[in-house]
N, C-alpha and C positions, 0 to 999 in steps of 0.2 A: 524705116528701121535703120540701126546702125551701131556696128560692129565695136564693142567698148573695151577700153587696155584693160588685161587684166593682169589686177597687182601678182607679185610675185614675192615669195619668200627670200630674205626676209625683212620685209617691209612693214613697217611697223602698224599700220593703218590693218594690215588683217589680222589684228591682234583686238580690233575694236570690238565690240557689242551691240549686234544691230537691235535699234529699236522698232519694237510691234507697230504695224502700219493699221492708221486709224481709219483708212476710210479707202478703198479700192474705187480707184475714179480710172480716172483717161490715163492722167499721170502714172499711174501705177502702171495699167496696162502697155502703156508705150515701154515703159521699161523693163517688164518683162516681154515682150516684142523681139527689145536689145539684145535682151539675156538670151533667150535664147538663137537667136541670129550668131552673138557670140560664143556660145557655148556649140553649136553647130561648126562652126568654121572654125574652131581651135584644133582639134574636134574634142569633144567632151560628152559626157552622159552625166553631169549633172552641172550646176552654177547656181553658188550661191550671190546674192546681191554684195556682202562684205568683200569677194574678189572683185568685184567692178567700181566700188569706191563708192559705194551704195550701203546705207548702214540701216537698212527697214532688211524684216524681216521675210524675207524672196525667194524664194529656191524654185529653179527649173529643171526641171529631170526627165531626159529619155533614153531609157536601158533599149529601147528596143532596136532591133538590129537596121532594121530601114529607116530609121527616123521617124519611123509613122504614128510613138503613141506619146506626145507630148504632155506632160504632167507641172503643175503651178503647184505650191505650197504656201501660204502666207499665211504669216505665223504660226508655224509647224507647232506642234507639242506629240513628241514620242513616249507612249505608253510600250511598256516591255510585256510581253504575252508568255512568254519562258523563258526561263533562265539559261536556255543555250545558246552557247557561242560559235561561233565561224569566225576562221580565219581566211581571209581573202588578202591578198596583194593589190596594192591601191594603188594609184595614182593620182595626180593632182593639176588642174590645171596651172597652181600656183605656184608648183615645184614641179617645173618640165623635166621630164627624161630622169623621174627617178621615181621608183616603184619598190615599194617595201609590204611585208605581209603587216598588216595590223588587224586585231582581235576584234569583234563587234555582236553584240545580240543579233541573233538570227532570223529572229520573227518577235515583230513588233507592230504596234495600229498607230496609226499617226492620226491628228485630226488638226484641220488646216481648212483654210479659205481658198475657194479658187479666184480664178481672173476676174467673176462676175459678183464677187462678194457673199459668194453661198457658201455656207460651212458643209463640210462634209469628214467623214471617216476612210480610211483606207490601212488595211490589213495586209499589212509588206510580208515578205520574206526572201531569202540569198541575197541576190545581187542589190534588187531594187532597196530592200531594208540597210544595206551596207551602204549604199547609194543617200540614203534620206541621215541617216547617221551621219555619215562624214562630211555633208552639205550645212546639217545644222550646228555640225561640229565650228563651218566659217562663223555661223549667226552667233556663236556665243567667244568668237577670240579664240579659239584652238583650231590647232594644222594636225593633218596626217603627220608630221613630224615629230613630236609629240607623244606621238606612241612609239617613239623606237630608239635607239640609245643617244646618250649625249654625245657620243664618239659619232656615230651616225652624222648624228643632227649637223654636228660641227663641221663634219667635212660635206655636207653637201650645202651648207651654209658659205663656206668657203668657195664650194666649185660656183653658185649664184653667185656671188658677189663678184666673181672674178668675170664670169660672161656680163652681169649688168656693167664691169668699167670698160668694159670691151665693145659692148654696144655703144654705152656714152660718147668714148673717142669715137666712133665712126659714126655719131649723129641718130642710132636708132632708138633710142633711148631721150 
């Protein structure tokens, strides 16, 4: 396994459109392996493929507090179950160190391929339904950013840009 950069806003590659993965083999599964080794060690509770520079349809997700319920999605498709909202304060592993409330259906079924190429159903709601939302939000080229003002967006647009030239000069980047 092995630990993959993850792009960062605002970098234009997470603005791409991942494509539906046609066939779950090895390949796939090593890389979700990646993902979530990645998505552990940032620390994260979810990762989508589009932040890793991975453009197939991928998302890894573990809301649970020990790490212990590990969840794949491949090629998500969210159905809306009611038309209520929740507001939760998100974060991003693509936009570090900044956390804004954005609005999101609350309880939704998703239906998705796991790691072994078996279709299945899954009936979210709170956290985990916020979670699969703004992960498939990567798959299709939109950020948490996005939902919150241009003024917002602009200045934390500016404060990334200014840490990526700052990384650059010192060689981490």
């Amino acid at each position: 396994m092995a630990i993959l950069d993850i792009l960062e806003f605002p970098d234009p590659r997470l603005r791409t459109v991942a494509q539906p993965v046609k066939t779950v083999d090895d390949r796939v599964r090593t890389m979700i392996d990646d993902m979530f080794e990645t998505m552990y060690d940032a620390p994260g509770i979810g990762l989508a493929a589009t932040q890793v520079d991975i453009h197939e349809r991928i998302i890894t997700i573990d809301v649970s507090e020990d790490k212990s319920e590990p969840l794949v999605f491949i090629n998500p498709e969210i159905t809306v179950l009611d038309g209520e909202m929740e507001t939760m304060q998100e974060g991003c592993l693509s936009v570090p160190g900044f956390y804004e409330d954005v609005t999101r259906i609350e309880h939704c079924l998703v239906k998705a391929i796991d790691r072994n190429g078996e279709a299945f159903e899954l009936e979210c709601s709170g956290l985990l339904a916020v979670c699969i939302q703004h992960e498939v939000d990567h798959l299709d080229g939109k950020l948490m950013v996005d939902y919150i003002s241009p003024l917002k967006r602009k200045r934390i647009k500016e404060k990334l840009d200014k840490k990526h030239k700052l990384e650059a000069r010192q060689g981490k980047r």
